[in-house]
C-alpha positions as semicolon CSV with decimal commas, in nm:
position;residue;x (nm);y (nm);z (nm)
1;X;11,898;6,387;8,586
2;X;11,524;6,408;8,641
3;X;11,416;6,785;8,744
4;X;11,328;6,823;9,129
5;X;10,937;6,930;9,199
6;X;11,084;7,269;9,285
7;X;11,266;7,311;8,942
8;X;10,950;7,243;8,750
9;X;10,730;7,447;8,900
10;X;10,982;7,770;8,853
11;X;11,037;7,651;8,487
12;X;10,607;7,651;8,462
13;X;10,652;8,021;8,683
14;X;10,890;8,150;8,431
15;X;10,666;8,052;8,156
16;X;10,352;8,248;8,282
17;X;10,584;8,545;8,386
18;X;10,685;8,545;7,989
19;X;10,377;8,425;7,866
20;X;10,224;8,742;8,075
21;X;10,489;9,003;7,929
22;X;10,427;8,853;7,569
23;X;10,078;8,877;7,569
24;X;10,085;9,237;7,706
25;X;10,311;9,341;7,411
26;X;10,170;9,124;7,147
27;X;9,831;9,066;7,262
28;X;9,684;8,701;7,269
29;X;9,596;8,648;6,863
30;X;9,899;8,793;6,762
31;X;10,141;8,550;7,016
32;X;10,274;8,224;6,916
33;X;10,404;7,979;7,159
34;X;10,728;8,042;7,000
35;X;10,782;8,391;7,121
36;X;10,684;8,283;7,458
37;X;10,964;8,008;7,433
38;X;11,189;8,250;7,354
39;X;11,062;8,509;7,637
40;X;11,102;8,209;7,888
41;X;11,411;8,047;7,737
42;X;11,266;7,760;7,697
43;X;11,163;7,478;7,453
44;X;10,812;7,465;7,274
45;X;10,822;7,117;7,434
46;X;10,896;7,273;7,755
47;X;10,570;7,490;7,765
48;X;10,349;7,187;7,628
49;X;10,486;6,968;7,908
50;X;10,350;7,237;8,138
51;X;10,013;7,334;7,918
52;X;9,789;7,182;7,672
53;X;9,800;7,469;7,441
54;X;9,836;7,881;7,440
55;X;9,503;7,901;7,551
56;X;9,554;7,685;7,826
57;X;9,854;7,939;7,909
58;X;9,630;8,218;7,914
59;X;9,369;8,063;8,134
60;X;9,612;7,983;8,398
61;X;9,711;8,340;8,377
62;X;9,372;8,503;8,450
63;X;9,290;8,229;8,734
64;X;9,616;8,292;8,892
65;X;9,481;8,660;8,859
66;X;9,131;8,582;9,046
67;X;9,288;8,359;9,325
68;X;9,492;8,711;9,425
69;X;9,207;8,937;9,400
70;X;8,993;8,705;9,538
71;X;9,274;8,677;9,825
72;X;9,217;9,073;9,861
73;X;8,840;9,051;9,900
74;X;8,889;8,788;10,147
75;X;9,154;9,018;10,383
76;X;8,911;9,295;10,354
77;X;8,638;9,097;10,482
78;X;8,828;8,975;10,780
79;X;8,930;9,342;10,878
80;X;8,641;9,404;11,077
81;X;8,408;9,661;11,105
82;X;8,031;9,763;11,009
83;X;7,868;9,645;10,695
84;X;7,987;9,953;10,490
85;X;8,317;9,979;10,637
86;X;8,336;9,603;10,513
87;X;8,235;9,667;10,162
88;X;8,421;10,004;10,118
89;X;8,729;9,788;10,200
90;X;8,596;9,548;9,939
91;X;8,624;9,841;9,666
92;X;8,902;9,992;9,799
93;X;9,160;9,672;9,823
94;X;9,087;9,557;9,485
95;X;9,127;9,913;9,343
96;X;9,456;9,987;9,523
97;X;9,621;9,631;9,425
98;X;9,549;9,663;9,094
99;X;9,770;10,010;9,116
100;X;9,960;9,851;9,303
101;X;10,034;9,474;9,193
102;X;10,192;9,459;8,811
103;X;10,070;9,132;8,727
104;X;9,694;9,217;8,819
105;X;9,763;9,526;8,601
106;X;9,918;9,352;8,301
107;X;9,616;9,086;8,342
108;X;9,357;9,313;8,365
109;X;9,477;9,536;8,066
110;X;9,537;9,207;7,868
111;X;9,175;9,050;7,921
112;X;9,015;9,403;7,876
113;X;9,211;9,517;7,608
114;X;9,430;9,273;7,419
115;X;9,197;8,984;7,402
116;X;8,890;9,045;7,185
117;X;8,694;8,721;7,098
118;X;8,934;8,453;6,968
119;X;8,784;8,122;6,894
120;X;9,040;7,979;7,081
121;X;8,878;8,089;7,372
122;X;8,583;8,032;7,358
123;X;8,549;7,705;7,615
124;X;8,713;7,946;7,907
125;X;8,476;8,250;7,796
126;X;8,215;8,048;7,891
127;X;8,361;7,943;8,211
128;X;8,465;8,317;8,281
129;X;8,047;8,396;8,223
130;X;7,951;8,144;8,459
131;X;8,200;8,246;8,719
132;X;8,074;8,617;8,695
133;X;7,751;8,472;8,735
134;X;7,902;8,323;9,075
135;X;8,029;8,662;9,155
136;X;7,749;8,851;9,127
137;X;7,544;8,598;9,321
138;X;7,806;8,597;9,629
139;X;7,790;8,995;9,611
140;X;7,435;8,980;9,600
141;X;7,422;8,777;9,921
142;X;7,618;9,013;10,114
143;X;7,399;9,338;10,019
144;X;7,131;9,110;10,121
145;X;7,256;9,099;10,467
146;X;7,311;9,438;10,485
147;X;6,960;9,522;10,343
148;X;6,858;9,285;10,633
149;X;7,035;9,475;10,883
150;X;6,925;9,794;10,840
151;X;7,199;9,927;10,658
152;X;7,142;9,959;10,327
153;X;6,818;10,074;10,181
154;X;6,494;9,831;10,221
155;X;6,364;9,944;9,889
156;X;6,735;9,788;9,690
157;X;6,691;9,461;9,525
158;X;7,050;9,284;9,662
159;X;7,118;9,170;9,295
160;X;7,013;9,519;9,146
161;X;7,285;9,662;9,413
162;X;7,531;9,357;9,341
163;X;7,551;9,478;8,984
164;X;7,575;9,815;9,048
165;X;7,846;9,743;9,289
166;X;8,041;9,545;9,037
167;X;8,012;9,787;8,736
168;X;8,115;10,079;8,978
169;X;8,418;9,889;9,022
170;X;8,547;9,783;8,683
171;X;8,409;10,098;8,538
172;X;8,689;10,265;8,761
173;X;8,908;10,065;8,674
174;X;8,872;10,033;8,266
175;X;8,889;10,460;8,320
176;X;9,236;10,451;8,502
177;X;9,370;10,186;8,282
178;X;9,321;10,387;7,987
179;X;9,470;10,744;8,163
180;X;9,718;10,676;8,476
181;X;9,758;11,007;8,458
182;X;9,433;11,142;8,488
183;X;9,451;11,031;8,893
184;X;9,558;10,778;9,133
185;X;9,348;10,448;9,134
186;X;9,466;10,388;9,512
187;X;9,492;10,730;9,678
188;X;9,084;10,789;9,524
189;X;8,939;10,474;9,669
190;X;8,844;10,577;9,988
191;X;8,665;10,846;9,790
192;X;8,512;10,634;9,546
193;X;8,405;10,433;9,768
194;X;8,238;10,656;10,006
195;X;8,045;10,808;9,654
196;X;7,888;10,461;9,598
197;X;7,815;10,349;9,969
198;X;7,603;10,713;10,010
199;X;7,362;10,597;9,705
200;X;7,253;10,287;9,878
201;X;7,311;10,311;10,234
202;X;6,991;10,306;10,499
């Protein structure tokens, strides 16, 4: 009996769900497509029906990653509100769903830490450099309007701000990953982002 639509695309969910716990234990170099069969219980033939390859895997992983933070930046920019109210709910969604959302934890910790620079990889690390180039770019257009409106300082560059803005973010982040403990990603962000907006607003 041929599989329905809807039982194929569970079988490929349940293989990124154990792909995603398997890489977080093993890291990527040390993770065959075997243990990920066996995570998934399913056939090697299975995942390679789904994906060309474990790298393949891994990329779907972090772009399923970016479509839900992207989805977060998104909400916070439909909430309304002045300029810095919209980009301190910018910083503070993407910091509270990454305390709050497993799978953009898991991700984040795996790209960060579990990675390193596999040759395997090395045709999406160049994608993932152009599409932080895109990032920064769409950032910088926003603090551009705000520099525009009066509201941030006239003397910013918008890409100089952009950065700034983007490395205040993941620097946060890369410090609570490696210490939960130490304080709560979530309940801080209102804080944090009320320390970055003073810096560089008008």
């Amino acid at each position: 009996m041929r599989r329905t639509t809807e039982e194929a695309a569970q079988t490929r969910q349940d293989i990124l769900e154990a792909a995603l716990s398997v890489f977080s234990q093993k890291g990527y170099h040390a993770t065959r497509l075997a243990d990920i069969a066996n995570a998934a219980n399913v056939t090697r033939g299975a995942i390679y029906h789904h994906f060309e390859n474990k790298a393949k895997l891994y990329n779907d992983l972090i772009t399923e990653a970016s479509t839900i933070g992207s989805s977060a930046i998104q909400e916070a920019m439909a909430s309304g509100g002045s300029f810095t109210e919209i980009c301190a709910h910018i910083l503070i969604n993407s910091l509270t769903l990454l305390e709050k959302n497993r799978q953009m934890r898991q991700i984040t910790e795996l790209t960060l830490f579990k990675t390193g620079h596999d040759p395997e990889l090395l045709e999406f690390e160049a994608m993932r450099q152009q599409q932080a180039i895109t990032v920064v770019e769409g950032v910088a257009m926003l603090m551009q309007q705000g520099i525009q409106n009066g509201d941030l300082r006239s003397d910013l560059d918008p890409f100089d701000v952009a950065r700034a803005f983007i490395a205040f973010k993941n620097g946060l982040i890369s410090l609570w990953l490696s210490n939960r403990e130490a304080f709560s990603l979530a309940a801080q962000a209102p804080k944090f982002a009320a320390i970055f907006l003073q810096g560089i607003a008008a």
